[in-house]
N, C-alpha and C positions, 0 to 999 in steps of 0.2 A: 504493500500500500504506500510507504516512504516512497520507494523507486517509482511507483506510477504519478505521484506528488512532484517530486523532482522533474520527472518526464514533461510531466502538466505545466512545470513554471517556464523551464526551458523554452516550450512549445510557443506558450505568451512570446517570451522576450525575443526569438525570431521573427515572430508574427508583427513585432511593432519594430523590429529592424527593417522589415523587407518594408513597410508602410512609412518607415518616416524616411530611408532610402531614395522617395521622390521630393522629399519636404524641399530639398535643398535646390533642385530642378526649375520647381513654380517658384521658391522664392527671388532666383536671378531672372525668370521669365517678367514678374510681378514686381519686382524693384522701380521699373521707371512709369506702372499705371497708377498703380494703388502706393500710398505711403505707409509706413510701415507700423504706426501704431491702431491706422487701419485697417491693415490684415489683421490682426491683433484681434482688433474687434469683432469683427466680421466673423472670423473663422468662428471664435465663440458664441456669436449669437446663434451660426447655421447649427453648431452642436448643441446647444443648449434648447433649440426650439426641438430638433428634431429627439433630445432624450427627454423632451418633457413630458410627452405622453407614459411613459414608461417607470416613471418617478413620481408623478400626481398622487399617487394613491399613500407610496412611502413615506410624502414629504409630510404628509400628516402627523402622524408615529414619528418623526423622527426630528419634529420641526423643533423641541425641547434640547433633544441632543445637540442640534446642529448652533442652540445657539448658546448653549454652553462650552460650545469647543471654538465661538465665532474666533476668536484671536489666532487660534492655529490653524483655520482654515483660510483667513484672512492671509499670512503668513505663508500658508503653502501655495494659496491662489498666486499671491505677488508673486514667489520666485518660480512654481511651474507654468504659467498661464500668462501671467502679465508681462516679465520679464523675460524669461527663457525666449518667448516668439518673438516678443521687441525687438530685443537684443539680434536676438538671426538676421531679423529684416532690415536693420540697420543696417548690419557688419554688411550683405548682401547688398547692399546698396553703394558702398564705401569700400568693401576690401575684395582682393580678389582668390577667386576659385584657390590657388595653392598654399593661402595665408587660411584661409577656413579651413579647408579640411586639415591642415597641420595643429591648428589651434585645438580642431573640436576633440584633436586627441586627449586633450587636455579632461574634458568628460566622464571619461570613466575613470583615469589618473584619480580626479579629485573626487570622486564618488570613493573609490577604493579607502582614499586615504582619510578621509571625513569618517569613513566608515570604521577604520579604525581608531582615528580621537573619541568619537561619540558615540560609538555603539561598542567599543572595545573588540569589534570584530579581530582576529586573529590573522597575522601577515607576514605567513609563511614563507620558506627559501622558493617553495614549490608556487607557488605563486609570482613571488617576484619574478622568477624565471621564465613564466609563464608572461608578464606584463611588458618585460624586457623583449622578448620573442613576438608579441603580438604590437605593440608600440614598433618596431623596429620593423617589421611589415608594414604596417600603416606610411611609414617615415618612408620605404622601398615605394610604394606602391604612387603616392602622392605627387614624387619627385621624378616618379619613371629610372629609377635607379641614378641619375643625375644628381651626386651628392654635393657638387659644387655650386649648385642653385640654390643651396640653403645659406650656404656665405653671399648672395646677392640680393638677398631678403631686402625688401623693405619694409618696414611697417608704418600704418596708418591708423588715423580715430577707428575706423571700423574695424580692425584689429584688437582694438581694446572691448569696443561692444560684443565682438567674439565671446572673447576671453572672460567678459561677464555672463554670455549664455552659459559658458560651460560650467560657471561656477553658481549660476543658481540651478541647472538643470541639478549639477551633482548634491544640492543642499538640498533640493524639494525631493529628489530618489531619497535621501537618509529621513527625511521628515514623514515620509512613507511610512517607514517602521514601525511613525507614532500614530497613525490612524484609531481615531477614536472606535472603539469596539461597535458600538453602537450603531454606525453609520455603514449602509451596506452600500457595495463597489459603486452602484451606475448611482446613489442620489449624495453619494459622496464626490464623484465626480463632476455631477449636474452642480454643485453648489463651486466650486471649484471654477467649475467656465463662469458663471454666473457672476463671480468677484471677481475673476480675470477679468470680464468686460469692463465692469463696472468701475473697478481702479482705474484704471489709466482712459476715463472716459473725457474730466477735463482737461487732459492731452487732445484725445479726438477730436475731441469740439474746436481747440486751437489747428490742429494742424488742417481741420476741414476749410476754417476760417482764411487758414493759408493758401492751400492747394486748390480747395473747392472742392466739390464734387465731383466724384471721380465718374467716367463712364463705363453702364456695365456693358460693356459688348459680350458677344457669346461665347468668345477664348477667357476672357474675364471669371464671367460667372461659371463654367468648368472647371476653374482651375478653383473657382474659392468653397467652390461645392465640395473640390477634391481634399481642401485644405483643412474644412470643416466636420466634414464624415470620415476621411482617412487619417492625416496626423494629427489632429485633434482626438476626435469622440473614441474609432475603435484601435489607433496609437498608445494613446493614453490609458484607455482601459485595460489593453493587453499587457502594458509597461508597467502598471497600476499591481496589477495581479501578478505578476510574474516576482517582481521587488517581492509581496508578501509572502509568498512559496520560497523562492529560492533565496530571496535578501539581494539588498544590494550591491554589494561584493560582485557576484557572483551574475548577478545580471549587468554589471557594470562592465564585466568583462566578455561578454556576448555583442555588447553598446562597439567590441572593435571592428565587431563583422560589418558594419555597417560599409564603410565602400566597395568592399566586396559585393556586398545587394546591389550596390549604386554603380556598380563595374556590368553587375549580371546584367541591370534594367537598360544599360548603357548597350549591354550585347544586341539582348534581343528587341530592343525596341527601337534602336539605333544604329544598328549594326556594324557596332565598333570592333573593330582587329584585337585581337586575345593576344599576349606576348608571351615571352618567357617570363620577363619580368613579372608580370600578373599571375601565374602559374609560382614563382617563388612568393610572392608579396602573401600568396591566399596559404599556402604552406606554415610560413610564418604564423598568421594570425589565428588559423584555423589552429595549427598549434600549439601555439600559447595558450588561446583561451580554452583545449581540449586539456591541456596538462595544469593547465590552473585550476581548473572547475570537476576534474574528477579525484581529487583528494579524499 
């Protein structure tokens, strides 16, 4: 029953790799229509309308709990929902493709290691080894084995808004842990979008005041539908669930596969050339995180 537990969290934490694997895609499509605390919103209202029928009845029973834990939902809303997406859209606007994907390594890194100050999780040689191996792929895979482009770095403001995704994504994966017993998955997450929008709304109001109103054409609203029902509602939920099964550790290091998905989507829906280098890069990471995660 354990092993099929284990199986079951896993299963989650792929399931919202291969889904948030296009996240990155519509954000550099979506940089110069929509602004970015914009999407922000948007994306949460599409999830939020579309989990409410599904939560109506919960939100009753559980309307006590939820506002007894308001501060910590408040708290997780801001760094997974308000900030985490800001922060993407930003960086996606301001920094480019090799600076991101280097940066978002940083994600599971600080998830592992938060993971250890505050949950006293355990971090082992077997592990490290494992992080060293799957980081070091990532680092392969980014650069196209070109390790000489990382001494021509430059870095930009959107670099920094990176660097804040990764670090509130990895704070809201450890604040997971603390989910109030109470609150079951979809009306804990409905409450969740629901702050997410709401915080950062007198942003929205300014930046609409700025930009205007955006047009929706029908590449628009597909991509913000995509944004709303895939890396949002059933991202989140899979990401959500998985954290509680296997922990954050441990799905932290699953979070490496991600351009590996974003390599396969790149295959077959773009039909981009496979290399050697992509062939060692998935070794690597596949690797790591197989020798880190079966301890």
């Amino acid at each position: 029953m354990q092993n099929y537990r284990f199986v079951k969290g896993y299963l989650f934490v792929i399931a919202a790799m291969i889904i948030w694997s296009g996240n990155f895609i519509v954000a550099r499509i979506l940089a110069d229509t929509v602004p970015p605390v914009t999407l922000t919103v948007l994306r949460s209202v599409i999830a939020s309308i579309v989990l409410l029928p599904f939560v109506m009845n919960a939100l009753r029973s559980e309307m006590i709990g939820m506002k007894k834990h308001l501060g910590y939902l408040v708290v997780t809303a801001f760094l997974g929902v308000t900030a985490s997406n800001t922060f993407l859209y930003i960086a996606a606007a301001t920094s480019n493709a090799l600076n991101m994907s280097l940066i978002a390594i940083f994600a599971p890194v600080l998830t592992i290691l938060f993971a250890r100050l505050f949950l006293r999780d355990t971090l082992t040689m077997r592990r490290v080894v494992g992080l060293v191996a799957a980081t070091s792929g990532v680092i392969l895979l980014v650069t196209k084995g070109q390790f000489s482009s990382l001494s021509r770095l430059t870095f930009s403001e959107g670099d920094l808004w990176m660097l804040g995704q990764a670090t509130s994504f990895a704070a809201y994966s450890i604040l997971l842990r603390k989910k109030p017993a109470g609150l079951q998955p979809l009306t804990f997450l409905f409450s969740l979008f629901v702050l997410g929008l709401l915080l950062p709304f007198p942003w929205f109001i300014q930046e609409t005041i700025q930009h205007g109103l955006i047009e929706f054409s029908p590449s628009t609203v597909v991509a913000l539908l995509y944004l709303g029902l895939g890396p949002s509602l059933l991202a989140y939920l899979c990401w959500n669930q998985s954290v509680a099964i296997i922990g954050p550790t441990r799905a932290a290091f699953v979070y490496y596969c991600l351009p590996l998905f974003s390599g396969a989507e790149a295959l077959l829906l773009l039909g981009e050339p496979v290399y050697a280098i992509h062939v060692v890069s998935g070794i690597l990471i596949l690797g790591g995180v197989i020798f880190a995660t079966t301890e």
